[in-house]
N, CA and C atoms as an extended XYZ file, in Angstrom:
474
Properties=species:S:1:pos:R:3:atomname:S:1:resname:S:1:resid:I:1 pbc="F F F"
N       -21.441       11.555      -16.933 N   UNK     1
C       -22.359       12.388      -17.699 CA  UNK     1
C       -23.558       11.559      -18.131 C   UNK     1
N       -25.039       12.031      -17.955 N   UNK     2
C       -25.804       11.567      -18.385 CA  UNK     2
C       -26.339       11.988      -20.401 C   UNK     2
N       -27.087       11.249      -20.871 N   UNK     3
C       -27.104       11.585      -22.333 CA  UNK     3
C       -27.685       13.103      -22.423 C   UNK     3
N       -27.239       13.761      -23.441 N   UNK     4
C       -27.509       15.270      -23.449 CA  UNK     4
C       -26.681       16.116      -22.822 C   UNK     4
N       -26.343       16.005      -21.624 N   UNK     5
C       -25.786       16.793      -20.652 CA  UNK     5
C       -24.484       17.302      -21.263 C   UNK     5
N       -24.291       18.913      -21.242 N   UNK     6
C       -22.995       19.317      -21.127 CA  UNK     6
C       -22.789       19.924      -20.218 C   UNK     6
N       -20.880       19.876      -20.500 N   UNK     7
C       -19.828       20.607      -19.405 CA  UNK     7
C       -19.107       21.582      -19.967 C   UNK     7
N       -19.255       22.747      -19.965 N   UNK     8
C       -18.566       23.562      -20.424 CA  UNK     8
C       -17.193       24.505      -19.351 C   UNK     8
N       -15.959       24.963      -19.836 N   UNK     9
C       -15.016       25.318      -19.427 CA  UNK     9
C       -13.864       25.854      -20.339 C   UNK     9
N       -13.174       26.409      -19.538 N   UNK    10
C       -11.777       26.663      -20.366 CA  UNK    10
C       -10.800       25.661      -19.803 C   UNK    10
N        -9.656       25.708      -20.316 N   UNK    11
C        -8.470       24.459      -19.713 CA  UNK    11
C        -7.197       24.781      -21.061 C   UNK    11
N        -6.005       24.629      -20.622 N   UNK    12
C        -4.660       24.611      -21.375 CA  UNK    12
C        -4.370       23.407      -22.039 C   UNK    12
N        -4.616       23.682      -23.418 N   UNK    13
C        -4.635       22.106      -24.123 CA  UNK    13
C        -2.598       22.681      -24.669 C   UNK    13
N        -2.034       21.582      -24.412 N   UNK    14
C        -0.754       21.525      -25.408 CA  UNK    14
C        -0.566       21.419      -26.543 C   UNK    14
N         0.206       22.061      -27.535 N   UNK    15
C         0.706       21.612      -28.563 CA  UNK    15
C         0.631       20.078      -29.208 C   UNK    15
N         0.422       20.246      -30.265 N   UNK    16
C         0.273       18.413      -30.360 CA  UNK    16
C         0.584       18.519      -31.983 C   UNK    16
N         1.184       17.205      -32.224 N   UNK    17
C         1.405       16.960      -34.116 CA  UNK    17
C         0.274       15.559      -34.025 C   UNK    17
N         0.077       16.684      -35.637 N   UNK    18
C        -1.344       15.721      -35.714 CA  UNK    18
C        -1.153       15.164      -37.253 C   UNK    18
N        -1.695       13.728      -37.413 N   UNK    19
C        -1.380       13.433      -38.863 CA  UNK    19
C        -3.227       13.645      -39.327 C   UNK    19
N        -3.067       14.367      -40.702 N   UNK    20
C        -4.450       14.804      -40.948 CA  UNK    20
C        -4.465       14.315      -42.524 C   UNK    20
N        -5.545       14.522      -42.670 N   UNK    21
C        -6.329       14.351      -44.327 CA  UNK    21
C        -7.673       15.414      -44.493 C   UNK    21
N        -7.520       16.285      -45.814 N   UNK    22
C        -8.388       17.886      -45.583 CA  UNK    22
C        -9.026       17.806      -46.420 C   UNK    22
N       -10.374       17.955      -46.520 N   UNK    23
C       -10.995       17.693      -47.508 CA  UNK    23
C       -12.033       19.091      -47.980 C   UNK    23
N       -12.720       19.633      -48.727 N   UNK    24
C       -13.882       20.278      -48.732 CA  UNK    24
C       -15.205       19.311      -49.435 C   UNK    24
N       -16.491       19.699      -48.856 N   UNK    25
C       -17.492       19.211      -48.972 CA  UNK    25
C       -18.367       18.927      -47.787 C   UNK    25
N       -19.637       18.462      -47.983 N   UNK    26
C       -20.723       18.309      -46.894 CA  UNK    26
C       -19.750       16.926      -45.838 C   UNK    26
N       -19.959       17.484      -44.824 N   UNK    27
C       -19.512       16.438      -43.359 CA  UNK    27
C       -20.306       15.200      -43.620 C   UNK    27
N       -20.983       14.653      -44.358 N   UNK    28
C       -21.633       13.136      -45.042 CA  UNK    28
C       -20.674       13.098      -45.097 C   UNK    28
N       -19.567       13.428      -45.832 N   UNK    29
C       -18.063       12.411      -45.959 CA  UNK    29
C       -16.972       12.384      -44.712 C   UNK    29
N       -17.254       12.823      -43.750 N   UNK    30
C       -16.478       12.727      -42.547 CA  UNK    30
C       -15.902       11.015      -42.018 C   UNK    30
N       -17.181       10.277      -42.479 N   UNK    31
C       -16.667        8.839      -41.830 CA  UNK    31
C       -15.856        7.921      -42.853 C   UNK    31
N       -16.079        8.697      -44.211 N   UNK    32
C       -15.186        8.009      -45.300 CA  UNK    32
C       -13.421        8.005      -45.435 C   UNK    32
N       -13.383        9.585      -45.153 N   UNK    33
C       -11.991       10.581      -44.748 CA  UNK    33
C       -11.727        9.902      -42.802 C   UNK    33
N       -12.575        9.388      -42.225 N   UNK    34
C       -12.065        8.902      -41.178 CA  UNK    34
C       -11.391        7.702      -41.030 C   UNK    34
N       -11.672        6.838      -42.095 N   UNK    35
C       -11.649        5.293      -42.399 CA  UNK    35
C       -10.641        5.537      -42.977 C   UNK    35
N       -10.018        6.503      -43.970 N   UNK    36
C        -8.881        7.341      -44.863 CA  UNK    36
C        -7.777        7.219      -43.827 C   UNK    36
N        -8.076        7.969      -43.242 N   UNK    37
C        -6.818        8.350      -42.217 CA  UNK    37
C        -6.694        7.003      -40.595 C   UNK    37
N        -7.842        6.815      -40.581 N   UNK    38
C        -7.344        5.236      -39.568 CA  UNK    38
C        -6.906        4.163      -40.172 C   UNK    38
N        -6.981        3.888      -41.357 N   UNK    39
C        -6.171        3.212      -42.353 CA  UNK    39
C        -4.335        3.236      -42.597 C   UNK    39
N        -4.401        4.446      -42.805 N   UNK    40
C        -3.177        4.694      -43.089 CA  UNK    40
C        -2.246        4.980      -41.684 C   UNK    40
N        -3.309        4.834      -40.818 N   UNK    41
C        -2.593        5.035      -38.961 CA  UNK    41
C        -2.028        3.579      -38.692 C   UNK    41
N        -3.297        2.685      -39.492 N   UNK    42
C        -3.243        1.364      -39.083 CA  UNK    42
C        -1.739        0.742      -39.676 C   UNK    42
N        -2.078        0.663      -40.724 N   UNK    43
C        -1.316        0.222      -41.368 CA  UNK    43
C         0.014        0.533      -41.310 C   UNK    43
N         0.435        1.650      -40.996 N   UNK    44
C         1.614        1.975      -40.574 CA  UNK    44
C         1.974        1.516      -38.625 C   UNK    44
N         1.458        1.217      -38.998 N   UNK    45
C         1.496        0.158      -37.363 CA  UNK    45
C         2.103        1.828      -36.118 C   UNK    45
N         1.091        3.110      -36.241 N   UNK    46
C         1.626        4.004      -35.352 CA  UNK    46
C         0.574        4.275      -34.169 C   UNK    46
N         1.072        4.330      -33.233 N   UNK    47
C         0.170        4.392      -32.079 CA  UNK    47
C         0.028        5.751      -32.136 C   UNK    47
N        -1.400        6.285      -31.984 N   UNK    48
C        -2.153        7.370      -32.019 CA  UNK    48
C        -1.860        7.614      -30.150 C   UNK    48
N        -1.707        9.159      -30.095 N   UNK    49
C        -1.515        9.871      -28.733 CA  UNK    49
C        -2.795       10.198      -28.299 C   UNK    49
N        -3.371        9.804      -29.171 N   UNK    50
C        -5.131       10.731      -27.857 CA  UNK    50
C        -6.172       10.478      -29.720 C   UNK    50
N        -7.226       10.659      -29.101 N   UNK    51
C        -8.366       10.421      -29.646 CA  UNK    51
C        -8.528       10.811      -31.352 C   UNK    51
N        -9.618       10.758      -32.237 N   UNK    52
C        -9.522       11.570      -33.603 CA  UNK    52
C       -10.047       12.469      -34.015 C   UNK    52
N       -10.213       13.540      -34.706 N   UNK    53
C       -10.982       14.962      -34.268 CA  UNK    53
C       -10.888       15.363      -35.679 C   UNK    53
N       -12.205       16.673      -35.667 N   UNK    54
C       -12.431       16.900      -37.100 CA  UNK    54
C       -12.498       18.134      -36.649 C   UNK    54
N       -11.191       19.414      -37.639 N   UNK    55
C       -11.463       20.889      -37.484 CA  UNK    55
C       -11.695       21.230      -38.384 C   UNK    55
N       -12.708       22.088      -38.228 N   UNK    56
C       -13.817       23.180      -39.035 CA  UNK    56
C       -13.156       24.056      -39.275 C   UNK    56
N       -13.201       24.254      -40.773 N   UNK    57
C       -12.408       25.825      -40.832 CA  UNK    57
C       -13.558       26.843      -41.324 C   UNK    57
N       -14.513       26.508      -41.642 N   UNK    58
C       -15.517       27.579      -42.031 CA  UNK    58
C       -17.585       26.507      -41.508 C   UNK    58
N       -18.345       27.234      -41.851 N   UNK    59
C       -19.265       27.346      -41.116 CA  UNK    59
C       -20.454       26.517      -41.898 C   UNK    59
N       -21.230       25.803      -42.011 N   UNK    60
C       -22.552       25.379      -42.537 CA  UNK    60
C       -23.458       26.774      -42.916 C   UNK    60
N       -23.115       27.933      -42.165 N   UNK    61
C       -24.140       28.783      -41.589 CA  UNK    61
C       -23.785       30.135      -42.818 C   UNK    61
N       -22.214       29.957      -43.101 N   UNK    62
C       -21.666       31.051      -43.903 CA  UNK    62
C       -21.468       30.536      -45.227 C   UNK    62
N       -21.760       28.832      -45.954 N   UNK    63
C       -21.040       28.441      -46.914 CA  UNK    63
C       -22.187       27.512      -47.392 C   UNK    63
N       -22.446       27.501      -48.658 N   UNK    64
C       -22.872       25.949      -48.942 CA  UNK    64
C       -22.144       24.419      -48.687 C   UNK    64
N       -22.944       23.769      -48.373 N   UNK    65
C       -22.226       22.013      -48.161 CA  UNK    65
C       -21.064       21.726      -49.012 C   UNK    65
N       -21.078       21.995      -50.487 N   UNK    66
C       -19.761       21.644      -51.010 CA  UNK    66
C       -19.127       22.470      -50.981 C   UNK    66
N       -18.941       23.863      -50.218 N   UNK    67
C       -17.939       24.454      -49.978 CA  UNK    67
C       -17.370       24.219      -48.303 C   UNK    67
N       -17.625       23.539      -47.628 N   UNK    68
C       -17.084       23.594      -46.186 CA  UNK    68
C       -15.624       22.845      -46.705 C   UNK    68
N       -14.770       23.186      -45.625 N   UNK    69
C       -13.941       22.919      -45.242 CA  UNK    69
C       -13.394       22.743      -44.014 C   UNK    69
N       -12.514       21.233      -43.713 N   UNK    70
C       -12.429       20.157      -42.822 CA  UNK    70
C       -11.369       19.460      -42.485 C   UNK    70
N       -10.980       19.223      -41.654 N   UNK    71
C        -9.694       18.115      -41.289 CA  UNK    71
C       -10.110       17.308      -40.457 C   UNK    71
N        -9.642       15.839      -41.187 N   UNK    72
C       -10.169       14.886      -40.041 CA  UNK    72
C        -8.105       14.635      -39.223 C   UNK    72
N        -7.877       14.714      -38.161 N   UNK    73
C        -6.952       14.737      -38.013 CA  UNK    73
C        -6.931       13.538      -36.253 C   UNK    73
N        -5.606       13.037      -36.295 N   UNK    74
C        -4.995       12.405      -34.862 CA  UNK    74
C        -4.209       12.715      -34.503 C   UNK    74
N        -3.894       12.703      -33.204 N   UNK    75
C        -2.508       13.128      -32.333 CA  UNK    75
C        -1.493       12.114      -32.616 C   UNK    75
N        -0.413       11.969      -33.055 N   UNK    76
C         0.943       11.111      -33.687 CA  UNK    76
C         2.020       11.412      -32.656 C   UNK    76
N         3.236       10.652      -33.352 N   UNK    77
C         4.025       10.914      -32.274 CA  UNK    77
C         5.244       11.601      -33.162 C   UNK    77
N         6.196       12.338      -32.566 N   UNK    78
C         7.444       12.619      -33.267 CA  UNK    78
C         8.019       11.990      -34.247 C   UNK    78
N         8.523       11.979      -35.193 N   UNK    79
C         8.774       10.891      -36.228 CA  UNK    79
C         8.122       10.795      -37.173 C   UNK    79
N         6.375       10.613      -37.147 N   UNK    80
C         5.765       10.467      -38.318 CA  UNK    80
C         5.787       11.728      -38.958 C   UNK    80
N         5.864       11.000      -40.406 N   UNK    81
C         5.401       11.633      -41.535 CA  UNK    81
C         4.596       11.619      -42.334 C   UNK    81
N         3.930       12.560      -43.056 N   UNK    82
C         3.225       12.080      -44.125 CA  UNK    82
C         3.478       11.801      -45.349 C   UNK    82
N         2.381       11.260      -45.974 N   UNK    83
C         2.400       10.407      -47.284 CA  UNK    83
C         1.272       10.531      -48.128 C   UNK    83
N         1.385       10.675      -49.106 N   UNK    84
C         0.086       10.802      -50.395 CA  UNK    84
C        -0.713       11.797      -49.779 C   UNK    84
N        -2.035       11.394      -49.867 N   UNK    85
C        -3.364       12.838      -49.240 CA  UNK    85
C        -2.990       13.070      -47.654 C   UNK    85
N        -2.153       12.573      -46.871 N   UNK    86
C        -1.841       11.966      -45.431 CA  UNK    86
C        -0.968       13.355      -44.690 C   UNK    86
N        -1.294       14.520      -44.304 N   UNK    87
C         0.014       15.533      -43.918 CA  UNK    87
C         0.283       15.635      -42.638 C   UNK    87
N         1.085       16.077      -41.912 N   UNK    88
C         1.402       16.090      -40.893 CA  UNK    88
C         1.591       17.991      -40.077 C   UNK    88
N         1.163       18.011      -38.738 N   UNK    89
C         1.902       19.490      -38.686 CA  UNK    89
C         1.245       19.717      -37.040 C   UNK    89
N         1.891       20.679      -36.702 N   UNK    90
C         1.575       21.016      -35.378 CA  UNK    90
C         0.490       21.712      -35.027 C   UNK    90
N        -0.807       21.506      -33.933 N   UNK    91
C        -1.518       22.617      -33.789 CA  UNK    91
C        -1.280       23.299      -32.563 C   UNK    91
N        -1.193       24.604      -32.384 N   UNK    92
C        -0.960       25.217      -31.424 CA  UNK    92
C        -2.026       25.172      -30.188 C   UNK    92
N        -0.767       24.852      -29.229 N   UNK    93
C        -1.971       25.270      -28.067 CA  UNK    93
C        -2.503       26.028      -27.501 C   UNK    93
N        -2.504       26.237      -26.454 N   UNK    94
C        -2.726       27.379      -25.320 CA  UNK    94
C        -4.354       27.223      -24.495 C   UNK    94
N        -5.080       28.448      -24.301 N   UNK    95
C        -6.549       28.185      -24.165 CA  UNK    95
C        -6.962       28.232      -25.012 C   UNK    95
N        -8.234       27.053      -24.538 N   UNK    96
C        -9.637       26.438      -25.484 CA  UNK    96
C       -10.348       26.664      -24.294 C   UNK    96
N       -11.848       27.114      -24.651 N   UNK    97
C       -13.313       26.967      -24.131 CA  UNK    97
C       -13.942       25.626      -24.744 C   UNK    97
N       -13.887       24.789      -23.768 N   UNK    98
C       -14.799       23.604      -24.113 CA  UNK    98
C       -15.745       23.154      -23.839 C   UNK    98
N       -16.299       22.138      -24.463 N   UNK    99
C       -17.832       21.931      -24.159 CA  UNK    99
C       -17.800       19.970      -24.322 C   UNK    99
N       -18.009       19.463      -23.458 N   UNK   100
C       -18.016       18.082      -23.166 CA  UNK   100
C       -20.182       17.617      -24.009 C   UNK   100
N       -20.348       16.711      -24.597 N   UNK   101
C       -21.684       16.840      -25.189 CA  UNK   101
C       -21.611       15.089      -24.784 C   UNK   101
N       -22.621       14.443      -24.341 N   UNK   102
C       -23.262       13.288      -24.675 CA  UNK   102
C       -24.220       12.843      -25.165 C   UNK   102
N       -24.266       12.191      -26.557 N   UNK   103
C       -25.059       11.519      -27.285 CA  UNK   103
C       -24.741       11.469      -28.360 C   UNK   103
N       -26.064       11.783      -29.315 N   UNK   104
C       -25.821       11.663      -30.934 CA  UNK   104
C       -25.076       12.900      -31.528 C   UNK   104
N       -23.909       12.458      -32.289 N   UNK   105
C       -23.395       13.076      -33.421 CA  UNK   105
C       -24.558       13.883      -33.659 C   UNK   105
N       -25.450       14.020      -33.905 N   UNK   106
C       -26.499       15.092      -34.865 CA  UNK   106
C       -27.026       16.037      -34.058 C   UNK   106
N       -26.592       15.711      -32.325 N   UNK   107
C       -26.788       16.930      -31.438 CA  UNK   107
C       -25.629       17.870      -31.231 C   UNK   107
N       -24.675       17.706      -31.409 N   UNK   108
C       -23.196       18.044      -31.413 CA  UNK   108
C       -23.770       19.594      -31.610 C   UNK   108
N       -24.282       20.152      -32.883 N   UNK   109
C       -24.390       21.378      -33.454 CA  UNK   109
C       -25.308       22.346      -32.477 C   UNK   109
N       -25.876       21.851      -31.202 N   UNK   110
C       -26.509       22.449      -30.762 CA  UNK   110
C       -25.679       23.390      -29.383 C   UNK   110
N       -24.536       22.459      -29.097 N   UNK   111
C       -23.813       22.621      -28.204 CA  UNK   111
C       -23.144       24.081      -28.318 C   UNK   111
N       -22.861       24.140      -29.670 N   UNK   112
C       -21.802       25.487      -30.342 CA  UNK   112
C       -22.461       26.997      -29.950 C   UNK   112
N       -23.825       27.057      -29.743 N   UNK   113
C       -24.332       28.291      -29.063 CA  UNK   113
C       -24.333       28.675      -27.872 C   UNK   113
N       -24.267       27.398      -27.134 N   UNK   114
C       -23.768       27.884      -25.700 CA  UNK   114
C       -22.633       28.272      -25.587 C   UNK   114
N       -21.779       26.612      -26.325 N   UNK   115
C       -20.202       27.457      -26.498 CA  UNK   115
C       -19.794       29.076      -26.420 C   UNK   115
N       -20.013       29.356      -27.557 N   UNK   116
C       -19.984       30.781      -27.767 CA  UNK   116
C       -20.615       31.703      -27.033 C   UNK   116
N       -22.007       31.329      -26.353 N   UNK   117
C       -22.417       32.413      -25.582 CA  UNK   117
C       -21.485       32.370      -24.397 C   UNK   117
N       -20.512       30.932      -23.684 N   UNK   118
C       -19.745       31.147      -22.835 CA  UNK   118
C       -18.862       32.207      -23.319 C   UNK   118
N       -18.110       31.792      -24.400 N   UNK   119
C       -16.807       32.822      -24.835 CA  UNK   119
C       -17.352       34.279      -24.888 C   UNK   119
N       -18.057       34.644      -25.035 N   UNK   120
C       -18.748       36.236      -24.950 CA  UNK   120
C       -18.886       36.366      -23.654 C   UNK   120
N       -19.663       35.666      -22.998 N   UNK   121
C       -19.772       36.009      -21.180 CA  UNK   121
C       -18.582       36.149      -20.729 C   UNK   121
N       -17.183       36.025      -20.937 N   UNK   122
C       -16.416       35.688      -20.787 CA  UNK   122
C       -15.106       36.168      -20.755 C   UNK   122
N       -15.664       37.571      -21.755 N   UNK   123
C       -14.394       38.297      -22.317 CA  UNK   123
C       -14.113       37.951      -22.786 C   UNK   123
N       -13.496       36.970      -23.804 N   UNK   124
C       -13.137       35.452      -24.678 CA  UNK   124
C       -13.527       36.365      -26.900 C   UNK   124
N       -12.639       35.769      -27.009 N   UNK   125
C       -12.877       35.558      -28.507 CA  UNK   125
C       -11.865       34.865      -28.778 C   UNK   125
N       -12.778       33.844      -29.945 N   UNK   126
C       -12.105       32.478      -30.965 CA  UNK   126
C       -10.870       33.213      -31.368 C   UNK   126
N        -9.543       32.397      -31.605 N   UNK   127
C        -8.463       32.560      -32.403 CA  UNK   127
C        -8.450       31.595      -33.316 C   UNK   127
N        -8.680       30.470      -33.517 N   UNK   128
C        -8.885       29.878      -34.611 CA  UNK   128
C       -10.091       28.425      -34.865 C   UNK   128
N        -9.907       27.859      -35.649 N   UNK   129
C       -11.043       27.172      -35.737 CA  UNK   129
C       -11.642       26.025      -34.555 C   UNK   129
N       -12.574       26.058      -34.348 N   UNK   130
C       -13.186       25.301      -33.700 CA  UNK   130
C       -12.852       23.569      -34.049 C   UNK   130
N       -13.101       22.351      -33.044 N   UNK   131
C       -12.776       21.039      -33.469 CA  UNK   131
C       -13.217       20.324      -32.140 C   UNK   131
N       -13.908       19.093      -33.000 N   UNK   132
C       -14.355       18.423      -32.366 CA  UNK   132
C       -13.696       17.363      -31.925 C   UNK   132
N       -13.359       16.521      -30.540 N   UNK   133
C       -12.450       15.477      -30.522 CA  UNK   133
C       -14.086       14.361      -30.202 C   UNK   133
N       -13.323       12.987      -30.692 N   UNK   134
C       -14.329       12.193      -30.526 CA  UNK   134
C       -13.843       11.190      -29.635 C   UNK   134
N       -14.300       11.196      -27.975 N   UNK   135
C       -13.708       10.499      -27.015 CA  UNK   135
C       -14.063        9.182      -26.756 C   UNK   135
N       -15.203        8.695      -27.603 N   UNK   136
C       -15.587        7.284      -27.640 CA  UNK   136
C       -16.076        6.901      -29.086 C   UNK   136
N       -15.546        5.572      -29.051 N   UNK   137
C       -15.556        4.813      -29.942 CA  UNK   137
C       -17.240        4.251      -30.570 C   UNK   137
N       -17.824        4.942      -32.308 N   UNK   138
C       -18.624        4.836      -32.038 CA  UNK   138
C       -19.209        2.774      -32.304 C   UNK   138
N       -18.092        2.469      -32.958 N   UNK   139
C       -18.355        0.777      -32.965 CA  UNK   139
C       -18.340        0.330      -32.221 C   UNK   139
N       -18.239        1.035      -30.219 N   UNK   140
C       -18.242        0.302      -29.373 CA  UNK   140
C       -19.261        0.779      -28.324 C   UNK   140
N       -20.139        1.807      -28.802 N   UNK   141
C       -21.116        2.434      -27.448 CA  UNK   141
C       -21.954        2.609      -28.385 C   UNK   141
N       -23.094        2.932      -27.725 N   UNK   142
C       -24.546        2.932      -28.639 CA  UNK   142
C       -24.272        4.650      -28.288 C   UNK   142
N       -25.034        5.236      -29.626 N   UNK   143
C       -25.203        6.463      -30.063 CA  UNK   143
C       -25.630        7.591      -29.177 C   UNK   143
N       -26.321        6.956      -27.834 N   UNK   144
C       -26.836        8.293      -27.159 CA  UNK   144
C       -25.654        8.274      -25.998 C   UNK   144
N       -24.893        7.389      -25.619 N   UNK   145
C       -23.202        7.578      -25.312 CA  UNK   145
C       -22.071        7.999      -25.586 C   UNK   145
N       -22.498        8.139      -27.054 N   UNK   146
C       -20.999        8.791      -27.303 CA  UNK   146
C       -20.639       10.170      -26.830 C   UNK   146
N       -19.302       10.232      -26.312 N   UNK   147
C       -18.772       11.332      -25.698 CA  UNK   147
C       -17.971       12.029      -26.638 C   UNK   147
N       -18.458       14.060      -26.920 N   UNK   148
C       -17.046       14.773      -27.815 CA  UNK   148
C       -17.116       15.159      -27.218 C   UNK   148
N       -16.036       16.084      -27.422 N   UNK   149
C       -15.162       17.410      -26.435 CA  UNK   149
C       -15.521       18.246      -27.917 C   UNK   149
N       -15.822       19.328      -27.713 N   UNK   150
C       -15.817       20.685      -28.670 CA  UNK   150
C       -15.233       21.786      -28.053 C   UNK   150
N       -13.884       21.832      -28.900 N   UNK   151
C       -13.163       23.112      -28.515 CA  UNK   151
C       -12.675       24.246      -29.437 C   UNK   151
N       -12.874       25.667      -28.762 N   UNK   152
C       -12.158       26.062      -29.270 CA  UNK   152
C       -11.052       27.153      -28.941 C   UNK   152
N       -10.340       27.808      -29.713 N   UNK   153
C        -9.081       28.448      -29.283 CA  UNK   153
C        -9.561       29.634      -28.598 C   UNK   153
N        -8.934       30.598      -27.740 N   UNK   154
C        -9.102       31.740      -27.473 CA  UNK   154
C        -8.504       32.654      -26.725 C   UNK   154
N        -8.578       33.668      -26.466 N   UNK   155
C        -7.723       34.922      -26.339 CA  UNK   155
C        -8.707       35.441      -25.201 C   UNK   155
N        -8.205       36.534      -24.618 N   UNK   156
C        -8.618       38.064      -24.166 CA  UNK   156
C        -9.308       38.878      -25.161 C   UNK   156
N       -10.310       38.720      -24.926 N   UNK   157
C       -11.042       39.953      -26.006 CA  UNK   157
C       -10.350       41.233      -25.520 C   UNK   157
N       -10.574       41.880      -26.874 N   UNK   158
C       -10.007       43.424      -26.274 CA  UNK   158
C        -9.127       44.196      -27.740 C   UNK   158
């Protein structure tokens, strides 16, 4: 993928337990609550199953900044549990419409209208919240590299 460029599609994501930390407020605190929860990954010496991802449960567009609500969450393995602000739980799978984005975090939001205009072309409607996975590391690629996946759930309209 070159910078900018997306890939959009559907695909069968699995079931997965994810250890999370939920916060409400403006996404400025996303990398604080990320450092939160890779901390407590770390330190518990648990190997993470796949990448770290933040689901949206409501909208910039429908809410003021200190009302959003957020999970910064990772894929874990059987066994873990949670602890203090730290919970654990399954997200369901099935189909997601996704959208592959390269570059800056601050373009991410632009991606979500195509998204959706796919899921409408599509017959398609959301079943639950949208989430971003973050497939590269941003302490290790410069900013117009970084790779997310933006997905979300969906059904058969009808």
């Amino acid at each position: 993928m070159n910078p900018g460029e997306k890939k959009i599609g559907l695909k069968d994501i699995p079931r997965m337990r994810v250890a999370f930390v939920s916060r409400t407020g403006p996404y400025s605190q996303i990398p604080e609550a990320m450092k939160t929860l890779m901390g407590w990954v770390t330190n518990r010496g648990i190997k993470p199953l796949g990448p770290p991802m933040v689901i949206y449960h409501n909208s910039p567009a429908s809410v003021r900044p200190d009302e959003l609500r957020w999970d910064i969450a990772i894929p874990v393995p059987d066994g873990v549990d949670g602890e203090d602000e730290i919970a654990v739980r399954e997200l369901q799978g099935g189909k997601f419409v996704y959208a592959l984005h390269q570059g800056l975090y601050e373009q991410v939001g632009a991606v979500y209208d195509e998204l959706f205009t796919f899921i409408g072309q599509n017959s398609l409607r959301p079943t639950g919240p949208p989430m971003e996975i973050y497939l590269s590391d941003p302490g290790k690629v410069k900013p117009q590299d970084l790779t997310t996946e933006i997905r979300v759930p969906v059904a058969a309209a009808g």
